[in-house]
MARPAPA-856475 format. One record per residue (C-alpha): x, y, z. Coordinates in pm, whole numbers, padded with zeros to 5 digits, always signed. Layout:
! residues N
XYZ;...
This chain:
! residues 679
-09022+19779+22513;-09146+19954+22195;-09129+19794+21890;-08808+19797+21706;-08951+19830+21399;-09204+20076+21227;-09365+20147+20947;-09128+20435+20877;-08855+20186+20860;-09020+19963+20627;-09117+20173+20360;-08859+20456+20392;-08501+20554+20468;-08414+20340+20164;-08018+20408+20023;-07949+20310+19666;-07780+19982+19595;-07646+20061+19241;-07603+19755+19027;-07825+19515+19202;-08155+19293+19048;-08440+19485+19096;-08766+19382+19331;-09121+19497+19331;-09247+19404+19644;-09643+19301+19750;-09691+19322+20115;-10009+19114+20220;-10146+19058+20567;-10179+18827+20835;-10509+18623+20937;-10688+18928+20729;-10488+19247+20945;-10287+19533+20869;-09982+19730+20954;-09650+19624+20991;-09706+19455+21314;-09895+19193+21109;-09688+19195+20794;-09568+18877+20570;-09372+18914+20193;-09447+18815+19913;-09181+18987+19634;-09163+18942+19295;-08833+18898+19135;-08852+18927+18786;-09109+18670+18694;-09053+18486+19030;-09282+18528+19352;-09116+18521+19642;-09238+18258+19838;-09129+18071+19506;-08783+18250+19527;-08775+18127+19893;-08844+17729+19793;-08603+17753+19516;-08318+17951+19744;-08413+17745+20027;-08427+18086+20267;-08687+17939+20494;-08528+17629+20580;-08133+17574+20599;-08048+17421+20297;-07860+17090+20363;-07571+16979+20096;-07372+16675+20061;-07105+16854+20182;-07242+17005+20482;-07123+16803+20843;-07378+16899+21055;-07743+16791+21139;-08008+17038+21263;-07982+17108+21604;-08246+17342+21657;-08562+17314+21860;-08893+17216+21697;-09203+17357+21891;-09438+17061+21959;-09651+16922+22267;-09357+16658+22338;-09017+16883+22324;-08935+16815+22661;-08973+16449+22604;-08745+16420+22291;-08400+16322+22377;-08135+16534+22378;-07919+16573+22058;-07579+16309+22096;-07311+16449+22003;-07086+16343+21662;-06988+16417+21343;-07302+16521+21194;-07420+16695+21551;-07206+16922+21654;-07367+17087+21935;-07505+16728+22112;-07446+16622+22434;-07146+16353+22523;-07315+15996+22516;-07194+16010+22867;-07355+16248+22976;-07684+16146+22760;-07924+16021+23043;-07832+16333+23262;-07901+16549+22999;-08219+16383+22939;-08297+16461+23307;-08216+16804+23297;-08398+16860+22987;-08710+16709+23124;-08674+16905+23463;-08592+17225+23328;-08944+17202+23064;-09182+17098+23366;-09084+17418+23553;-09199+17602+23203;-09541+17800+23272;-09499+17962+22942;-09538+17850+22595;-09306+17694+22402;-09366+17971+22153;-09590+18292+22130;-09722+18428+21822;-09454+18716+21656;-09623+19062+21725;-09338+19253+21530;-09316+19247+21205;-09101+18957+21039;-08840+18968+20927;-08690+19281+21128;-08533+19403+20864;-08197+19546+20898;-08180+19923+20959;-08306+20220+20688;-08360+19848+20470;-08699+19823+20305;-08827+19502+20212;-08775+19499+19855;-08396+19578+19915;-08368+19318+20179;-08486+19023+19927;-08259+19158+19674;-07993+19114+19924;-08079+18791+20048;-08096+18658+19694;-07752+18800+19590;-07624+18647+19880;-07724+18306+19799;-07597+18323+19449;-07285+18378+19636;-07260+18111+19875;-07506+17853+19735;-07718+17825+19987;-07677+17750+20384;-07922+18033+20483;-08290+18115+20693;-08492+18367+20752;-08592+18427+21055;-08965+18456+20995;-09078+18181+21238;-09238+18206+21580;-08972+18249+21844;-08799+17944+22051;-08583+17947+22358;-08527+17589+22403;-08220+17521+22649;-07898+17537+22647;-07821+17254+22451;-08091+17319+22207;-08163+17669+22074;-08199+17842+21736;-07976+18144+21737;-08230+18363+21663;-08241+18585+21948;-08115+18598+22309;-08252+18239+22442;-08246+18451+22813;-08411+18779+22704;-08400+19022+22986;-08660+19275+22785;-08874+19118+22491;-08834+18822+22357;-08791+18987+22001;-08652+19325+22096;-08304+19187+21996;-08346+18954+21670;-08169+18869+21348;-08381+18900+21054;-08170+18620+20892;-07895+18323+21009;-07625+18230+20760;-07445+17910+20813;-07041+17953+20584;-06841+17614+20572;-06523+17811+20502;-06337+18093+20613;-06354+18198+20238;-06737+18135+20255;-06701+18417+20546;-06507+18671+20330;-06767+18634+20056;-07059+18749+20345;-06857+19009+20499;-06802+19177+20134;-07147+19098+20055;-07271+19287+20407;-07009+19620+20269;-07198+19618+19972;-07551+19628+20111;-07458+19828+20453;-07631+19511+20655;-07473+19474+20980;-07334+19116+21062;-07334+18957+21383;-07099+18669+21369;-07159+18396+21648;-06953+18067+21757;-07209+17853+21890;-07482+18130+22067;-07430+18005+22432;-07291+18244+22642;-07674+18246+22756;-07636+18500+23067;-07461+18798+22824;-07675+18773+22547;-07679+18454+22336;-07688+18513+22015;-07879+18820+21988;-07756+19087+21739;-07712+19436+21948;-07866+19602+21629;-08218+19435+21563;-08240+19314+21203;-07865+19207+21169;-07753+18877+20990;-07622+18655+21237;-07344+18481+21110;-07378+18126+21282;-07027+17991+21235;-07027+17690+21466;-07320+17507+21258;-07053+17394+20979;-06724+17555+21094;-06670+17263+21393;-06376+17063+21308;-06064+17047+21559;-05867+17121+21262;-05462+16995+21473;-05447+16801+21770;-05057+16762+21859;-05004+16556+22133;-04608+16666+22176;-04645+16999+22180;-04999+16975+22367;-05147+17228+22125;-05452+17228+21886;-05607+17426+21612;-05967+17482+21591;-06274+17629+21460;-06573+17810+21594;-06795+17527+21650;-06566+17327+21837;-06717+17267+22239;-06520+17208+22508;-06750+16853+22493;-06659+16807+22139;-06253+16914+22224;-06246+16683+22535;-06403+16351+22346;-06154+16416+22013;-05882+16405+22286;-06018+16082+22484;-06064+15931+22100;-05658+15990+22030;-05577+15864+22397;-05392+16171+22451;-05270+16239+22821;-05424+16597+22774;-05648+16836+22948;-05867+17091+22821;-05981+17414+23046;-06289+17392+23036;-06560+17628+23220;-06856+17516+23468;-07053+17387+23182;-06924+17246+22870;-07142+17266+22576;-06995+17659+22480;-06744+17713+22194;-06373+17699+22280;-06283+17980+22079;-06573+18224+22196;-06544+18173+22534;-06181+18279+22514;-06260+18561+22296;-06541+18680+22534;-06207+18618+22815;-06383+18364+22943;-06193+18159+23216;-06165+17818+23306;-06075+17577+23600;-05753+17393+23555;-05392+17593+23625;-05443+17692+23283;-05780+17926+23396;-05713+18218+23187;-05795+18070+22819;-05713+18387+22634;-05361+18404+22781;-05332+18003+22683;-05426+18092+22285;-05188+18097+22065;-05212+18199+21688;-05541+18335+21504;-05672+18359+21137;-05928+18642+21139;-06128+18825+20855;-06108+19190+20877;-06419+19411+20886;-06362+19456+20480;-06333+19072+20422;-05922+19102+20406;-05767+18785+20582;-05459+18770+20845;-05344+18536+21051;-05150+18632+21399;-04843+18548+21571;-04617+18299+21414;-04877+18199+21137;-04847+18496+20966;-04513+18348+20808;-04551+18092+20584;-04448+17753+20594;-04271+17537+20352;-04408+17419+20071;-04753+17598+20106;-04829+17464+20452;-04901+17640+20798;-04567+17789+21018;-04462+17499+21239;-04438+17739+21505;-04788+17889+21481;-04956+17722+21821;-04597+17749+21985;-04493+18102+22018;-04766+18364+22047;-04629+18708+21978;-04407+18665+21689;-04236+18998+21523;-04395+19344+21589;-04706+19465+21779;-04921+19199+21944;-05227+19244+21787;-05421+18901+21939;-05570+19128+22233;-05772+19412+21991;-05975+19092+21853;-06108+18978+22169;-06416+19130+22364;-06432+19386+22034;-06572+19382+21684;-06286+19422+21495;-06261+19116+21309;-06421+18700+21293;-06187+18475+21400;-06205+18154+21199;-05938+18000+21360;-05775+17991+21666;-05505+17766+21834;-05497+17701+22190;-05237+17501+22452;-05329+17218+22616;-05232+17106+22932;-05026+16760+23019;-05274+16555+23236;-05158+16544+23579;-05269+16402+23930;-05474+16601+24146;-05733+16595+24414;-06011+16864+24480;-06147+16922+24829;-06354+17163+24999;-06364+17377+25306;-06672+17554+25487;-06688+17841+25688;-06986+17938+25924;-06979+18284+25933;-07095+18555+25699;-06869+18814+25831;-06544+18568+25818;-06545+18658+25380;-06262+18972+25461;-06035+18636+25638;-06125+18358+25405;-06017+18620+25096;-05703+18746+25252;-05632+18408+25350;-05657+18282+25017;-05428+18570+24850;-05173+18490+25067;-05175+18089+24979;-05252+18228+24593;-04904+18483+24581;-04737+18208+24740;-04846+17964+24430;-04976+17698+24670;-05320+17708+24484;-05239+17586+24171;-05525+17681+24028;-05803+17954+24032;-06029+17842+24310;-06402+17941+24384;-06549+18069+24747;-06937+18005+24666;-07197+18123+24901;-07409+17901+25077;-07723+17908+24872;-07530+17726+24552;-07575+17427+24790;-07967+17493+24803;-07973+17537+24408;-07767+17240+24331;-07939+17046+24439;-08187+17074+24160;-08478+17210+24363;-08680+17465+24295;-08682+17736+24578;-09076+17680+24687;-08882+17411+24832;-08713+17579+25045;-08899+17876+25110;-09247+17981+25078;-09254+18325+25157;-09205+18664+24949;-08889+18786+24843;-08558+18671+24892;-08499+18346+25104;-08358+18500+25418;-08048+18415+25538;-08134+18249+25860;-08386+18016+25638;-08055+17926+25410;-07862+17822+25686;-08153+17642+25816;-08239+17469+25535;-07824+17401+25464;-07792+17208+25821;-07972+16919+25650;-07723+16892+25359;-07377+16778+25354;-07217+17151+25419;-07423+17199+25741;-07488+17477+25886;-07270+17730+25684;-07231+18070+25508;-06922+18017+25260;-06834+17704+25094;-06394+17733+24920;-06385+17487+24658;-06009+17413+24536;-05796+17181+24373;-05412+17095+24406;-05165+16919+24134;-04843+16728+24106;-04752+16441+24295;-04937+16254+24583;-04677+16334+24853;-04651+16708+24692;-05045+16706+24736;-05082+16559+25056;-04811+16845+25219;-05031+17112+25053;-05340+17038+25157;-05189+17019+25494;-05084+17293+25524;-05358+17527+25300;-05574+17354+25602;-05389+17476+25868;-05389+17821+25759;-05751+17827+25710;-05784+17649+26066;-05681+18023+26183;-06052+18087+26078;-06297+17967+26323;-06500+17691+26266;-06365+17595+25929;-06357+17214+25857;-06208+17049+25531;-06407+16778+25349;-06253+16550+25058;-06458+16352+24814;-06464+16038+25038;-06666+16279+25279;-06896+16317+25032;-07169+16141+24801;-07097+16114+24471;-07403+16350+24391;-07240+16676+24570;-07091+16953+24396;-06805+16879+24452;-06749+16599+24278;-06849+16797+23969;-06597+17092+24080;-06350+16783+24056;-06394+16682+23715;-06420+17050+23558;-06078+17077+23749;-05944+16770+23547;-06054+16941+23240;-06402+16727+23212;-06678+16930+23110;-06986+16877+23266;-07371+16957+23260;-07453+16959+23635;-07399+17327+23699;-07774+17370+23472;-07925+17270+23839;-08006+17620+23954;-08204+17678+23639;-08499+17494+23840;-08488+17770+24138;-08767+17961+23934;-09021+17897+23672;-08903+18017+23322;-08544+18045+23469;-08298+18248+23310;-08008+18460+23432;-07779+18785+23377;-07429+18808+23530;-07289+19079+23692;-06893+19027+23679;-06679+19336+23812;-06326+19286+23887;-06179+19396+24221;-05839+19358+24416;-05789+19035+24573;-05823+19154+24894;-06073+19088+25197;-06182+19487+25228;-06259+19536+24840;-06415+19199+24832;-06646+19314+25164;-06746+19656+24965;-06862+19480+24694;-07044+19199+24836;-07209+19435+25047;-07312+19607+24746;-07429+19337+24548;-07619+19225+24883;-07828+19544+24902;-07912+19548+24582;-08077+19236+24555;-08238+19273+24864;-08377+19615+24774;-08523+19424+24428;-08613+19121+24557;-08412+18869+24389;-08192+18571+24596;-07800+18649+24579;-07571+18354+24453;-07237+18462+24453;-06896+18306+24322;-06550+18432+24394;-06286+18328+24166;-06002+18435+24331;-05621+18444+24220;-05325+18611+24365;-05410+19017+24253;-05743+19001+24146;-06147+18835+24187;-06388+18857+23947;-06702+18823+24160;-06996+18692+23964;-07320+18698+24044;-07568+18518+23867;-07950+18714+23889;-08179+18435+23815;-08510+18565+23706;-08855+18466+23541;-08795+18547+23152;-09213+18549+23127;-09237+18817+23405;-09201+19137+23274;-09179+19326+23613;-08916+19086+23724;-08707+19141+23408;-08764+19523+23468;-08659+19467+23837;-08307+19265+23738;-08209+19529+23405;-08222+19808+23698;-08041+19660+23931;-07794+19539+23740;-07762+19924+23605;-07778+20048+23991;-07490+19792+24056;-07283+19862+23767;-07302+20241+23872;-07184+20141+24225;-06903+19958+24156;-06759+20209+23897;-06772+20416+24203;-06526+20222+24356;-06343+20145+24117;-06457+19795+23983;-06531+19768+23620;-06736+19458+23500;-06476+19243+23311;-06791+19121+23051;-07161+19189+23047;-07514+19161+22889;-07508+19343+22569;-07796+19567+22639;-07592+19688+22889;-07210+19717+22705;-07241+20091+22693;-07305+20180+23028;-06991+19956+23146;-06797+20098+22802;-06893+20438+22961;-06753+20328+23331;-06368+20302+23148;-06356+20708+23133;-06038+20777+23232;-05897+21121+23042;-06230+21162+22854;-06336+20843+22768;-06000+20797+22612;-05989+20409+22604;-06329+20451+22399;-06222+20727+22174;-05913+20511+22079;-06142+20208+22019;-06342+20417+21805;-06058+20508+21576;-05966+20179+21581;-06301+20058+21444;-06327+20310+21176;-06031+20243+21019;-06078+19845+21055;-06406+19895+20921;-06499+20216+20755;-06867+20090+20671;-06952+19947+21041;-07092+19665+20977;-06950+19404+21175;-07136+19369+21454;-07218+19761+21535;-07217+19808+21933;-07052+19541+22063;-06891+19596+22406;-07003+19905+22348;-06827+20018+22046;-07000+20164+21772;-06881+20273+21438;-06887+20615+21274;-07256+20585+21113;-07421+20455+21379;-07230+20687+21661;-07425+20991+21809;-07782+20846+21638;-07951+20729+21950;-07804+20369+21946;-07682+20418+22321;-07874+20253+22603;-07750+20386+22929;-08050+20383+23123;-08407+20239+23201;-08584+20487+23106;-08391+20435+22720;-08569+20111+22747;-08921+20235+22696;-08814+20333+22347;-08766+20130+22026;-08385+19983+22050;-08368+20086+21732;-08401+20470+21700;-08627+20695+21435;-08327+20782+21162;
């Protein structure tokens, strides 16, 4: 891709910022070059140089006060990264790792770096920092500088060479899993607030200056996008770095109250340190944000699976940096304190607003309650089949146990080659040859693990009592006994290494690193999901497998494929694991994933979430009545935020001064142009 940024947009397209401090701005160059592809700052404000304005303001390292509760988390580029243990997790760390999970995490770390063939970092070829749209460089540091005036501090520039680390250790810079270049989608600054007031300041501040904002939780949601503005040269509001307390935990009501930087890790040991008989729902891995993975709709693994359906109450600051609060929190308590009721009943009087803030750009939540569910006894076992062509009978065998409520949960049907990529291997393990690893070579290869010789692996879990258990799993085997060749196995089957085990704790709301395994299948591993939603039922789930199947045969990439099915819908995921330093391969996976998304809308299946570079083909897909969904989403974001600058694009959505200029990426070929477009 083209670079975002040129030199028309550094020295022109200006708009006046009446009342600010004035800049005059020397541009010098790099190593002795020219151009904006080489350029550094060095402003003068008033008697001040910049770089001295930048040690006083502390813009190129985050300041650090007393107050602040977090340590740095980010990566630091050096020969030995790989061999620095991982961050723990407490107090001061927010992000860390479990001390239970510390020596796996060291293992993972240590595996996932050796498969690295390239650098830790590469030299920035654009120029830094991407400035914000029609911004020029003089009007940026006057910004930057009002803004610390305004919250003291807690702010970078991002000006430094570019680092993906892992997941558990990443700047939020840019998108960690970049599917086009590495710098085609960054922030040109990160701003840490400790308070939701601290957030109303910067959203004012960003009406003020017409900067687009892209607030963040915690920047993991690594396969859609990280943290990666949608407009290049946004602020990234990083609100997990200092938001992160679990601000209730009631162990009656089995509710809590938190804030963006709250992980399901963090969640889970706050409830082991109360001893409360309470589960979280927590996803396949554990280190993302509570809150924005049930913003994003982001589902879990326990009964309670659906985690936007199990929030309950919001505090959220409008586009204009207004504050509300939803549900039963928007009456006040007694004496100055929070409704009783405000994690207890969701909808309260009037519309039910909750929905328009997730998946959208509407509004930052700061807040966000969530239920809890009573710990319970279970047991999680697993049943193979051996056939590829038995998925139409496993799925409408599983609807009709699902309607019926004997799954209690929302279990997974995984393909085959999960086993392979579990197991931590890399595929030149398994295969040698070019292209994808052919089926009859998976099978092969699974006869020597525990699954044998199979094609789909069903992975559930069932809850209550032991004699309630036992009868269900009885009889959910019988039913799949109608399938040829199936055969249950339990964990005593089993090593305590497999899968399943792992399925079994995520199931008992424990969150878990294992799933990072199939990060090792390639060198420079990263992946995009493709996540539409069909019809629980075996012929829809046959059209679109077959569909996903073709595809990645005709690009070459290996299909890993995960059902989660309930009783009236599946959303079928399929992870596209890819080389992030081969651009031909990242070229290969952003057109297929367009050539699927096309498909499925076809058919009828809309992606429930998706990479944000590729929000407005699948905003596009919804076009029911002329795009009427979109048109009223638009007139929702114009009149939530008549300046649109809270995160411009999202999910497609763009606001009124950014609509109809070229922002739109709906195909490949838009690739091969700036993402940012001439204005």
């Amino acid at each position: 891709m083209a670079s975002p940024l040129d030199s028309s947009s550094v020295e022109g397209n200006s708009h006046h910022m009446p009342g600010k401090k004035s800049a005059q701005m020397h541009i010098s160059p790099i190593n002795g070059s020219s151009g904006p592809s080489a350029m550094k700052t060095n402003a003068t404000y008033k008697t001040d140089s910049f770089a001295q304005m930048a040690r006083e303001l502390n813009l190129t390292t985050s300041h650090r006060a007393e107050s602040d509760q977090t340590a740095t988390p980010e990566v630091v580029d050096s020969s030995d990264t790989a061999f620095r243990p991982p961050t723990i997790l407490s107090a001061k760390n927010y992000s860390g790792v479990p001390k239970r999970l510390f020596d796996e995490a060291k293992e993972l770390k240590i595996s996932l770096y050796s498969k690295r063939t390239m650098p830790r970092t590469v030299p920035r070829s654009n120029a830094v920092p991407c400035l914000p749209p029609r911004m020029t460089i003089e009007e940026f540091g006057t910004a930057m500088a009002d803004l610390y005036d305004r919250i003291g501090g807690h702010l970078k520039l991002n000006e430094d060479p570019l680092v993906d680390g892992w997941y558990m250790e990443h700047p939020n810079t840019h998108d960690a899993f970049h599917i086009a270049g590495q710098e085609d989608l960054v922030c040109s600054a990160v701003i840490y607030p400790y308070t939701t007031e601290e957030v109303q300041k910067i959203v004012k501040w960003a009406n003020e200056y017409l900067i687009p904002i892209c607030p963040i939780s915690m920047g993991r949601s690594l396969g859609y996008g990280g943290a990666a503005p949608r407009v290049p040269g946004s602020v990234v509001i990083d609100l997990g770095r200092r938001m992160n307390k679990v601000l209730s935990l009631d162990g009656e009501n089995a509710s809590c109250m938190v804030e963006p930087g709250v992980s399901f890790f963090s969640l889970y040991e706050e409830i082991q340190k109360k001893g409360l008989p309470l589960w979280i729902d927590t996803p396949d891995l554990g280190g993302g944000s509570v809150m924005g993975s049930a913003l994003e709709r982001g589902f879990g693994n326990t009964p309670h699976s659906d985690q936007f359906t199990n929030h309950c109450g919001m505090e959220i600051v409008l586009p204009t940096g207004d504050l509300i609060r939803t549900g039963m929190g928007a009456l006040p308590g007694t004496d100055g304190q929070d409704n009783p009721a405000w994690n207890s009943f969701q909808p309260a009087y009037g519309p039910y607003s909750d929905g328009i803030f997730s998946q959208s750009n509407f509004g930052i939540v700061t807040k966000m309650g969530f239920w809890l569910m009573p710990a319970i006894t279970n047991q999680s076992y697993m049943i193979t089949f051996s056939r590829e062509e038995d998925l139409e009978a496993i799925v409408d065998t599983i609807r009709s146990l699902a309607v019926k409520r004997i799954l209690n949960n929302v279990p997974q049907l995984r393909h085959v080659t999960h086993e392979l990529a579990f197991t931590g291997k890399p595929k030149s393990h398994w295969y040698n040859g070019e292209g994808p690893i052919p089926s009859d070579t998976i099978r092969d290869q699974a006869s020597s693990l525990p699954c044998g010789n199979v094609s789909w692996i069903f992975f559930g879990t069932q809850y209550g009592n032991q004699d309630t258990i036992g009868e269900q799993i009885m009889f959910i085997e019988q039913e799949f006994a109608k399938i040829k060749d199936s055969k249950i196995f339990t964990l005593d089957d089993l090593s305590g290494d497999h899968q399943l085990y792992y399925r079994d704790q995520v199931c008992s709301g424990v969150p878990v690193l294992k799933d990072l395994e199939w990060l090792n299948w390639v060198p420079n591993a990263a992946q995009v999901i493709f996540t539409p939603i069909i019809p629980t039922s075996g012929h829809d789930a046959r059209v679109i497998h077959d569909i996903v199947s073709r595809a990645h045969k005709k690009y070459g990439f290996d299909l890993f494929p995960t059902l989660c099915i309930s009783s009236r819908e599946i959303r079928y995921t399929a992870s596209i694991i890819y080389n992030r330093a081969d651009a031909d391969e990242k070229k290969s996976a952003r057109a297929m994933m367009r050539e699927m998304i096309d498909l499925a809308a076809k058919e009828g299946y809309g992606q429930s979430r998706t990479h944000l570079l590729f929000a407005d083909q699948v905003a596009r897909t919804y076009s029911w009545n002329d795009q009427a969904l979109m048109k009223f989403n638009e007139t929702l974001k114009d009149a939530l935020d008549p300046n649109g600058i809270l995160a411009p694009g999202r999910n497609g959505i763009w606001p009124k001064r950014f609509r109809g200029k070229g922002w739109d990426i709906l195909s490949e070929e838009r690739m091969e142009q700036p993402i940012t477009p001439s204005m």
